[in-house]
N, C-alpha and C positions, 0 to 999 in steps of 0.2 A: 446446348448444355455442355459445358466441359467436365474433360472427367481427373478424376481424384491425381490422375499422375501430372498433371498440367497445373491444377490449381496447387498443387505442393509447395513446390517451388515459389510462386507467387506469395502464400500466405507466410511461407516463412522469409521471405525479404520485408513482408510487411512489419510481420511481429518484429523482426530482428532491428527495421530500422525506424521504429514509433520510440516514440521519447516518452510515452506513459504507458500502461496496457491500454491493448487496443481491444473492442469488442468484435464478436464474431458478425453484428450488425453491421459494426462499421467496415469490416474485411466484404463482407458482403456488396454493401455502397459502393466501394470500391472496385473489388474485380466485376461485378453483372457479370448478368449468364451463370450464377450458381446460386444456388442454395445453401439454407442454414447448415442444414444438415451434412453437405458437403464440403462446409470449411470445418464443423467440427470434426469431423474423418482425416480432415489431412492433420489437423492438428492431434491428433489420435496417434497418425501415421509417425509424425514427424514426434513423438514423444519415445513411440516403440525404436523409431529409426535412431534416438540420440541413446535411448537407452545399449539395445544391439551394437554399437559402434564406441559405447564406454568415451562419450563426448564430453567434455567438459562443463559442458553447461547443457541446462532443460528447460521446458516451457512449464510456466507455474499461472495456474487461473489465479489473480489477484485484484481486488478494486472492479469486479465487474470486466475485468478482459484479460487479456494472455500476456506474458513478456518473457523474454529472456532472462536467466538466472543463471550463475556459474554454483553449479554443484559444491556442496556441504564442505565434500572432502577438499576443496581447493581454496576452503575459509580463510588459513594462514596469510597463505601469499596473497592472496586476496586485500588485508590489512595489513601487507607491509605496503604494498602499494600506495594505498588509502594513507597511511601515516606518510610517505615519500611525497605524494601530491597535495598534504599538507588540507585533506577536507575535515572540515569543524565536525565536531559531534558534540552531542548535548551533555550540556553539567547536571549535577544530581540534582539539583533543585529546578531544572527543565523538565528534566524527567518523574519528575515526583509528581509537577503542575501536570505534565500531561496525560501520566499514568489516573490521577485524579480526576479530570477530563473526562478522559476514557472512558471509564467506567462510569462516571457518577452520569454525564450529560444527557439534557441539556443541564447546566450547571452554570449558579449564580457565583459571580468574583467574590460576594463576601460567604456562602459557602465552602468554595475553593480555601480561601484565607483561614476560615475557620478551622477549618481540616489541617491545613498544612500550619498554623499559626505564624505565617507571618505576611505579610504584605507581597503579591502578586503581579500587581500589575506590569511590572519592567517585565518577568518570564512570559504572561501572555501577550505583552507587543513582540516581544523576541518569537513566539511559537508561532503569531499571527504573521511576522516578516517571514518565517522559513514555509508556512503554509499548511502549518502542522494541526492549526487551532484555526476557529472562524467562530462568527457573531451568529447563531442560527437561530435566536430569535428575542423580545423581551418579555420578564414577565408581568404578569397580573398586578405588583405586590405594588406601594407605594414608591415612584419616582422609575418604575416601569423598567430595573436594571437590564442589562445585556445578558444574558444566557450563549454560554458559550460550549461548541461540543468539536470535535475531530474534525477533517476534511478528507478529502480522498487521495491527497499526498499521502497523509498518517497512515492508511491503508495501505501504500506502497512502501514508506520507510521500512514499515515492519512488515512487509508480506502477507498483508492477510486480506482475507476474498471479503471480508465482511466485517462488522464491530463484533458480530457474534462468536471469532475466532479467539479472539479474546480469553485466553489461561479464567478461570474461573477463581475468584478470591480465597476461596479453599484449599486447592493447588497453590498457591504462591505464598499458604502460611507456613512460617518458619516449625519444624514438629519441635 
């Protein structure tokens, strides 16, 4: 069995160098010879340690596993960057489709249209290429439509551990 100051180091090369969150399962798969319970502790550790040391960035549970995140206060430069490397972000009528999405799913295209009143289908092939949207199942109704709901990129774009994190429609009314 190894102990906490051995596996540290190990689990934060992992988190740091996974391209999605990774699970404390799969950290486990990986290193053998420890325990659940002992990679949540380094990851524990290693939260208090970035915290103490006023790091730049933190380890955030997201999508069912850990990743690295640069801290709030370093937003700005953050998105000068992002605007300099020239990455796309979503038009309002992306985001309208998938905040509808969101919430409503699993959710039928001519629901979604009716909501939003107008034609759909280009923003969810656009949501479906970025991996934001998926086909998660058809329905009952006549000619059997696609029912479409989130993915677990959409958990990662927006940071959150679950669809449950999701602001509550209450919260996001204009007073």
């Amino acid at each position: 069995m190894k102990k906490i100051e051995e596996i540290k180091p190990i689990v934060e090369a992992l988190i740091f160098a996974a391209e999605e969150p990774i699970s404390v399962r799969k950290i486990v798969e990986i290193v053998e010879d420890v325990e659940s319970a002992q990679i949540q502790e380094s990851i524990a550790q290693l939260k208090s340690d970035y915290d103490t040391q006023g790091r730049s960035f933190q380890i955030e549970e997201i999508a069912g596993g850990y990743q690295l995140f640069t801290r709030h206060e370093y937003y700005e430069w953050i998105v000068k960057l992002r605007k300099k490397s020239g990455e796309t972000k979503l038009s309002q009528a992306a985001l309208e489709t998938l905040a509808i999405i969101a919430y409503k799913q699993p959710v039928l295209r001519a629901d979604l249209e009716a909501i939003r009143g107008v034609q759909s289908g280009q923003i969810i092939r656009l949501l479906m290429e970025k991996d934001l949207v998926k086909v998660v199942g058809r329905d009952e109704s006549l000619g059997h439509p696609l029912l479409y709901g989130t993915t677990r990129k959409f958990l990662e774009y927006f940071g959150l551990k679950n669809i449950k994190e999701l602001p509550k429609i209450e919260e996001l009314e204009a007073p």
